[in-house]
C-alpha positions in Angstrom: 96.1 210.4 123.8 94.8 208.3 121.2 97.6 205.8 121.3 99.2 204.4 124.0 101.6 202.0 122.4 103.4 203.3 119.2 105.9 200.8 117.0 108.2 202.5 114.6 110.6 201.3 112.0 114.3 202.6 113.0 116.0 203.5 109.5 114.8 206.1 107.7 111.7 206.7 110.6 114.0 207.1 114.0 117.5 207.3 112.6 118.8 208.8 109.4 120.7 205.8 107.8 120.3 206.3 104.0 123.6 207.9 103.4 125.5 205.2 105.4 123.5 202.4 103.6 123.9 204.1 100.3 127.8 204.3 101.0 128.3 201.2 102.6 126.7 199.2 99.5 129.0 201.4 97.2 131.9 200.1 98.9 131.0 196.9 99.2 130.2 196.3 95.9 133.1 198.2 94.9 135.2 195.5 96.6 134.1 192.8 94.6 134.3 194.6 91.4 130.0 194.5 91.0 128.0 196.9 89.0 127.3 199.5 91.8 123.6 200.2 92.1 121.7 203.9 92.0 120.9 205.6 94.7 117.4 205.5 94.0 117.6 201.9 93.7 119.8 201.6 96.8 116.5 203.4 98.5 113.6 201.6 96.9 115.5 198.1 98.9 115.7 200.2 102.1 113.0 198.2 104.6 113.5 194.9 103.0 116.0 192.2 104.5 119.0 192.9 103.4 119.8 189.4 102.5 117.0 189.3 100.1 117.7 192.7 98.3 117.7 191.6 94.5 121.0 193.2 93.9 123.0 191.4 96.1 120.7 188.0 95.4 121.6 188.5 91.7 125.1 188.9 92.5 125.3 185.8 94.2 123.8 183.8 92.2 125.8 184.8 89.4 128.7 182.5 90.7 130.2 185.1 92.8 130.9 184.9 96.5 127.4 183.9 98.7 124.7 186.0 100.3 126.3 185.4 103.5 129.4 186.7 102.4 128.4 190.0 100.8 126.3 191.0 103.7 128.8 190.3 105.9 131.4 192.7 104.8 128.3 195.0 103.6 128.1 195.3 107.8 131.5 195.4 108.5 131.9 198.6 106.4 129.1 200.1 108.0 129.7 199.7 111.6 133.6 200.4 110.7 133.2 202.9 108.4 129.9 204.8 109.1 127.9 204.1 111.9 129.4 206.8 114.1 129.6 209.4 111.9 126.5 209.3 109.3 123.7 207.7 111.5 121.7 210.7 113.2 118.9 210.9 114.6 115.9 213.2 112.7 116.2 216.4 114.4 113.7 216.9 117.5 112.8 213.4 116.9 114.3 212.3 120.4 113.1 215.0 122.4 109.7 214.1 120.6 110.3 210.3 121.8 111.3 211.0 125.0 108.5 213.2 126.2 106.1 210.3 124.4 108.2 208.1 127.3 107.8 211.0 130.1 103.5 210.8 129.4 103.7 206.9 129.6 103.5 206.1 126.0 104.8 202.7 125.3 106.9 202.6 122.6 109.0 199.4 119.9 111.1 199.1 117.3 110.1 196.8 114.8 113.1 196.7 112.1 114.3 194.6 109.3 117.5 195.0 110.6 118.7 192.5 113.0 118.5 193.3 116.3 122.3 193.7 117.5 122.8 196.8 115.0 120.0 198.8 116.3 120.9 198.5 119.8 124.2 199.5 118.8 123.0 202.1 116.9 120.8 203.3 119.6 124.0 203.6 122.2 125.6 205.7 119.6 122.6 208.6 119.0 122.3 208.0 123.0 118.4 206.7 122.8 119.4 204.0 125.1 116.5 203.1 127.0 113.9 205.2 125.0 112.4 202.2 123.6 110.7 199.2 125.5 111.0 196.6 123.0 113.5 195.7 120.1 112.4 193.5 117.5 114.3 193.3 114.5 114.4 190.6 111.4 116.4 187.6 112.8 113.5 187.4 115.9 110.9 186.8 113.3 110.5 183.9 110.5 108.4 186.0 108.6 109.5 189.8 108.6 108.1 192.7 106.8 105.7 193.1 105.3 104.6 189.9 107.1 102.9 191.2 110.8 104.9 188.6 112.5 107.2 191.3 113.7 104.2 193.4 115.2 102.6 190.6 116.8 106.0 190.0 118.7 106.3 193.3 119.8 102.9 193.5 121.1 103.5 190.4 122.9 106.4 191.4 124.4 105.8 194.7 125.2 102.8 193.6 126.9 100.3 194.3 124.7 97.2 191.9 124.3 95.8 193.3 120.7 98.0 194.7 118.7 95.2 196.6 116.4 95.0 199.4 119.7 98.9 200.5 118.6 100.3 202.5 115.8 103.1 201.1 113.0 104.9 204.4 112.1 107.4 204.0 109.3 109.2 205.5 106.1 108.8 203.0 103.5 105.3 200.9 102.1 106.5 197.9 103.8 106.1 199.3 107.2 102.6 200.4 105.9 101.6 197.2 104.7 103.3 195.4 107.4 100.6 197.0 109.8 97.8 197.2 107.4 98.1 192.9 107.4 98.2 193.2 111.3 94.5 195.2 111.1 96.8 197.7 112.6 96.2 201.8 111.7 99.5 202.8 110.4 101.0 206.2 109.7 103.9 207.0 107.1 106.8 209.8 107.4 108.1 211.4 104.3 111.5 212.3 105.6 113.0 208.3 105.1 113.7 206.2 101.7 110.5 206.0 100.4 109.0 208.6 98.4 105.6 210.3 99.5 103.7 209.4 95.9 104.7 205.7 96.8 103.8 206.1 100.8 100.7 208.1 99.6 99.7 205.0 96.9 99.6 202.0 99.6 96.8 204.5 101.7 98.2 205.1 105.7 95.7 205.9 108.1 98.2 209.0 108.8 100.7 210.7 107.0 101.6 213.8 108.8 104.0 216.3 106.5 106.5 217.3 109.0 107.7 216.2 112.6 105.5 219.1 114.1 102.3 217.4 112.5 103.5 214.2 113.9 103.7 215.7 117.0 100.8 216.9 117.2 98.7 213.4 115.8 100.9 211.4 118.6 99.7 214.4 121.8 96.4 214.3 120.5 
């Protein structure tokens, strides 16, 4: 096998999320009476922070409630409202993950999601156990698409160079997250991010369908 150690993004690369995202940021901003954003712009913020997606920035400082505030209820109406019943794993991408595990493959998350969530989220799609290490945003100073968050995972997975793994993730700041690690990186088209954008920041890999993933990760 070529790689050994294999870091992936969680939404849109492990879990399908969108819709709960997309639905939990309609309510939310539905509750404070703000202009609701697109879908498409909803997406294009999937992967970055969510307390420093420029909707909810702008809202904020427009003299409404803070930040803190907005997110916070933007998370209580998706674990309350969503989380068990929109958030699925890709299909075949656990038995994919857990065969990676039965060969020896060492495998993180490296999320801008906090980290609390995605373990919650990973009891729910029961992937439990799958993955070695969980790093998400509030573990880092600098997240994505800084490579702080790689270079912790490597660390703690046990990893001395982080350039001998592989970021695998949906949206251009996974892509440039491991391109400023020196990492080789490889983009799915089946998250937020559209393939002309994923195809525009230049992956090492950008396999077309889980089967072609698959086969680059066996290789």
């Amino acid at each position: 096998m070529k790689y050994n150690t294999l870091f992936f993004d969680f939404d849109g690369t492990v879990v399908d999320t969108v819709g709960a995202i997309i639905l939990s940021i309609t309510d939310t901003f539905d509750r404070y009476g703000f202009p609701i954003p697109t879908e498409e712009e909803i997406k294009h913020n999937i992967g970055i922070p969510i307390q420093e997606i420029p909707y909810i920035v702008a809202q904020a400082s427009s003299g409404g409630p803070s930040v803190d505030e907005i997110v916070d209820t933007y998370r209580r109406v998706f674990q309350e409202k969503y989380a068990k019943t929109h958030v699925k794993v890709f299909a075949g991408l656990k038995d994919l993950l857990l065969d990676l595990k039965e060969r020896g493959v060492k495998m993180g998350i490296v999320s801008s999601k906090t980290t609390d969530p995605i373990h919650m989220s990973l009891r729910d799609t029961g992937m439990d156990g799958i993955f070695d290490v969980v790093v998400g945003s509030d573990l880092v100073r600098h997240y994505k698409p800084f490579p702080e968050s790689v270079f912790l995972c490597a660390h703690q997975i046990g990893l001395a160079d982080a350039r001998q793994a592989l970021v695998i993730g949906d949206a251009i700041h996974d892509i440039e997250m491991g391109q400023r690690a020196g990492m080789h990186t490889c983009a799915v088209p089946w998250g937020a991010g559209t393939e002309a954008a994923l195809a525009a920041v230049n992956p090492t890999y950008f396999p077309k369908t889980l089967a072609d993933l698959s086969d680059l990760l066996k290789g």
